[in-house]
VMD Tcl script that draws the C-alpha trace (Angstrom):
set ca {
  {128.12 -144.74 133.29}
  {128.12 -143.39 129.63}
  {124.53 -144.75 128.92}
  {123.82 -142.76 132.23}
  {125.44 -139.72 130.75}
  {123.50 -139.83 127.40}
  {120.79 -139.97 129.28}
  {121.14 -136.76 131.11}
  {122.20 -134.96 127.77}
  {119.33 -136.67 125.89}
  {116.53 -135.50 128.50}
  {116.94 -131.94 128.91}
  {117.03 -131.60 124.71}
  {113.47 -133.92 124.61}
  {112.34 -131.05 127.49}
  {113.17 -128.44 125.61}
  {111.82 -129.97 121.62}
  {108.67 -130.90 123.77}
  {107.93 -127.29 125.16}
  {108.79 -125.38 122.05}
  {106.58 -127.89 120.52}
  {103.81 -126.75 123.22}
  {104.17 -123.23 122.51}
  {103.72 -123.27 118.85}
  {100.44 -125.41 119.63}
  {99.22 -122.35 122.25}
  {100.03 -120.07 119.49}
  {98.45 -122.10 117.03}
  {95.54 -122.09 119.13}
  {95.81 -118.65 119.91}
  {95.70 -117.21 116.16}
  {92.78 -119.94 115.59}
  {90.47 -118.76 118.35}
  {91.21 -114.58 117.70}
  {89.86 -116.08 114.22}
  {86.99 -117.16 115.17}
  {86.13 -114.33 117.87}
  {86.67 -111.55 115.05}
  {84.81 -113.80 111.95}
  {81.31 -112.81 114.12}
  {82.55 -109.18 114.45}
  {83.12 -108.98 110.66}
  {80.11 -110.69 109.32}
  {77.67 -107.96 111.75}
  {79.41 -105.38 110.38}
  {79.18 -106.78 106.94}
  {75.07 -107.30 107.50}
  {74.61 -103.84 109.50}
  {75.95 -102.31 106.16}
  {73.76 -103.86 104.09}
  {70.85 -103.05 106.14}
  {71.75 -99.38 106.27}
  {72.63 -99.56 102.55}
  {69.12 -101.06 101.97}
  {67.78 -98.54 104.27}
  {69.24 -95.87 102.29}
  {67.92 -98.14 98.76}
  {64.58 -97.47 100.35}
  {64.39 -93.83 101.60}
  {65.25 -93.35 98.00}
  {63.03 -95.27 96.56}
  {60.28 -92.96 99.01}
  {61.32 -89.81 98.09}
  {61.48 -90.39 94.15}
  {58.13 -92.05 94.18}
  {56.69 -88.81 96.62}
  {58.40 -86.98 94.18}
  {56.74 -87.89 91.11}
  {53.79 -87.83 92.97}
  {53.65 -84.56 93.71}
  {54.87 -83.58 90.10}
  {51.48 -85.59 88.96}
  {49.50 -83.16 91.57}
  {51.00 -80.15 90.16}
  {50.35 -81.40 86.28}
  {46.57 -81.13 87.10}
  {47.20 -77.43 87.69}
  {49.66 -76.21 85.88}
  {50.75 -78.65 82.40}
  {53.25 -75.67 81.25}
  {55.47 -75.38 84.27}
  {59.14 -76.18 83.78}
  {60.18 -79.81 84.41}
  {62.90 -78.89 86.56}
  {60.65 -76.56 88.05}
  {58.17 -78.88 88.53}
  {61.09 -81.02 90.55}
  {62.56 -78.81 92.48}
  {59.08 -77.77 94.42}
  {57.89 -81.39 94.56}
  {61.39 -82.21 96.04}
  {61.07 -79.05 98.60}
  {57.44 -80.54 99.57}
  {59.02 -83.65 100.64}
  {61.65 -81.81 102.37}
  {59.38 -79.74 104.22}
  {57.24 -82.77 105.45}
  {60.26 -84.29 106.46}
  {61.26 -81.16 108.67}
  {58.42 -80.48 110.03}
  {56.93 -83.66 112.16}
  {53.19 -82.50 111.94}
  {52.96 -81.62 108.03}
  {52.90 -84.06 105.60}
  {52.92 -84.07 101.52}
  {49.22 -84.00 101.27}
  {48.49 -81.31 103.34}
  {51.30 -78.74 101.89}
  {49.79 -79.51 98.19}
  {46.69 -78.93 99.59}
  {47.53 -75.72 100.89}
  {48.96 -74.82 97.88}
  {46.05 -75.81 95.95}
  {43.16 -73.91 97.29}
  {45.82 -71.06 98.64}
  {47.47 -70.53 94.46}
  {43.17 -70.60 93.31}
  {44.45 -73.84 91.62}
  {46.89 -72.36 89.72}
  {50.20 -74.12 91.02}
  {51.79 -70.46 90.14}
  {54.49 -69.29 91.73}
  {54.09 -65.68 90.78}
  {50.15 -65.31 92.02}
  {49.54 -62.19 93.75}
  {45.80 -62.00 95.59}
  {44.00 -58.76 95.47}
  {45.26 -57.81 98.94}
  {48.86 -58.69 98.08}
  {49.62 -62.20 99.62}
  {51.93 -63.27 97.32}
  {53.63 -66.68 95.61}
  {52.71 -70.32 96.18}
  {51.36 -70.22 99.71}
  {50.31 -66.69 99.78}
  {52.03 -64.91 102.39}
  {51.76 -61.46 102.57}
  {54.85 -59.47 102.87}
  {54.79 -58.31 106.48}
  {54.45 -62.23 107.93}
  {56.81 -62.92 105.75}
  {59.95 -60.95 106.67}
  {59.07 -62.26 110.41}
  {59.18 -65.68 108.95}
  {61.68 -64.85 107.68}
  {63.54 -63.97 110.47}
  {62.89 -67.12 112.40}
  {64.37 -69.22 109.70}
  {67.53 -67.05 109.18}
  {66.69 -66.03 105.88}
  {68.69 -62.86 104.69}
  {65.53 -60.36 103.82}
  {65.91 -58.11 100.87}
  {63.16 -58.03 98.67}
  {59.52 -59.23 99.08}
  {59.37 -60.69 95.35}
  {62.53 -61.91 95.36}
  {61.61 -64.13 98.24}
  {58.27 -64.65 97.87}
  {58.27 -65.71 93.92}
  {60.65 -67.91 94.58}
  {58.80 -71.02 95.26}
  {61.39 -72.33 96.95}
  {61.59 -69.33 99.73}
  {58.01 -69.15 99.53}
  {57.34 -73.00 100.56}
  {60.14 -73.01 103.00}
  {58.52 -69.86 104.84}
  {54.52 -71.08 104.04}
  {55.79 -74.33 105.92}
  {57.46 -73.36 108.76}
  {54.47 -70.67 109.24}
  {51.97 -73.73 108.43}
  {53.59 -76.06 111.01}
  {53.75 -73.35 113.75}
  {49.80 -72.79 113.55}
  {49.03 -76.60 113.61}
  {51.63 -77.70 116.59}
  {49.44 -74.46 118.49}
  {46.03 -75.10 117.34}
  {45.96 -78.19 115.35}
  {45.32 -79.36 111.45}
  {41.96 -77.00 111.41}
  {42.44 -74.61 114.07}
  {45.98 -74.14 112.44}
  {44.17 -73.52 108.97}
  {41.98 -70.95 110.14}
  {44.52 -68.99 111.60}
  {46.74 -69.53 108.48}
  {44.01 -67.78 106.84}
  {42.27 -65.77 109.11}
  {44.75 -65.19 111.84}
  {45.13 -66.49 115.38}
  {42.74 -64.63 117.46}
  {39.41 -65.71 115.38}
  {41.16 -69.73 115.37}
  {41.37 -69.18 119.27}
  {37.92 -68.40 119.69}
  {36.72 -70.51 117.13}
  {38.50 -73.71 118.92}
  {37.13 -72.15 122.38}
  {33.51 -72.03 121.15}
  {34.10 -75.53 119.87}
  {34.24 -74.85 116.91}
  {30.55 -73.01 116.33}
  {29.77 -71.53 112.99}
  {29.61 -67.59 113.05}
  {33.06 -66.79 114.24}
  {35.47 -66.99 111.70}
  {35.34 -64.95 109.02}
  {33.41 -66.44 105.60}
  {36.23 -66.65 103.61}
  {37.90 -68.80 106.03}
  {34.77 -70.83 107.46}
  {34.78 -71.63 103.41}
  {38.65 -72.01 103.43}
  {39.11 -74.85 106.13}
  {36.89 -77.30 104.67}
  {38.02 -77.17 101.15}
  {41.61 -77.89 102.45}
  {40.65 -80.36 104.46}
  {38.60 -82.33 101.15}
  {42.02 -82.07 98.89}
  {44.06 -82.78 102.15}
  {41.57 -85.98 102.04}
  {41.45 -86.52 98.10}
  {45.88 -86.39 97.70}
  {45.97 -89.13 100.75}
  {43.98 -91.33 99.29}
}
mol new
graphics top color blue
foreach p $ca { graphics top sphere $p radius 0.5 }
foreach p [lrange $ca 0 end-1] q [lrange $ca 1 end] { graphics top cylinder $p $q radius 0.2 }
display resetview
């Protein structure tokens, strides 16, 4: 009878060893396997931000080599230019392109180019007063200026700042291309809209723009070509 009763005493205490014995295993497990669910979690987030930190690396490396590049382009025209100068606009060029989807680099400097009589020179004033890098004349440009929420004071202050004067030369630029495209938006950049209309209409015969501008589109067009390749 006292085996019998040892028995009974010694059984529910083996129960009770075995199931806390159990549950530290299921916890064990438990912690184990959350482990190994959240090591994959880590290690994507680990490699998606070293992808967007080499992403990052390379849009970097893009803009200081577009930079320079530009800086090179305006070096051709104008050696005595400020180097910080010189930055700022070739950094402004690049920020422009990036803005606007249907300008690139190229086709700003070009602009420039032939529109500054290869002078890169911020100050430039033509003989019927367009004025600063991209030669806008002073009416267009407080309407520009309007559109792009600039606070309009003076025309020179605005206009020989290259800065200004790119933002505005761009966002007129990329207006006239998205309506007429690359050429048709060049003639009417030079020659306004309603000779690029007809030109475009009349496919675009010779006699209708104006000579200055029939003279104008093409020698963008061969620096657009020459700064791409």
């Amino acid at each position: 009878m006292r085996k019998s009763k040892n028995k009974k005493k010694i059984l529910p205490r083996f129960v009770f060893s075995m199931a806390v014995i159990l549950s530290l295993s299921a916890i064990g497990f438990s912690l184990n396997h959350d482990k190994k669910e959240k090591q994959p979690g880590i290690l994507n987030e680990i490699e998606t931000n070293l992808k967007t930190l080499e992403n990052m690396t390379m849009v970097s490396q893009t803009r200081e080599a577009t930079v320079r590049r530009v800086m090179n382009i305006i070096d051709k025209y104008n050696r005595n230019m400020p180097s910080s100068i010189k930055y700022a606009i070739a950094n402004e060029i690049y920020e422009m392109a990036i803005k606007f989807n249907n300008l690139n680099v190229d086709l700003i400097c070009a602009t420039i180019t032939h529109e500054s009589a290869s002078s890169w020179n911020p100050k430039i004033v033509s003989n019927k007063g367009a004025m600063g890098l991209m030669q806008i004349m002073p009416e267009t440009a407080k309407y520009l200026a309007a559109g792009e929420n600039f606070h309009w004071n003076e025309a020179g202050k605005i206009l020989f700042d290259p800065i200004r004067n790119i933002q505005l030369g761009s966002y007129y630029l990329s207006t006239l291309v998205e309506y007429y495209g690359i050429e048709g938006g060049l003639a009417a950049y030079n020659g306004g809209e309603k000779r690029a209309v007809m030109w475009l209409a009349n496919n675009k015969a010779p006699g209708i723009l104006w000579q200055e501008t029939q003279r104008y589109v093409p020698a963008i067009i061969k620096l657009y070509n020459k700064y791409k390749n």
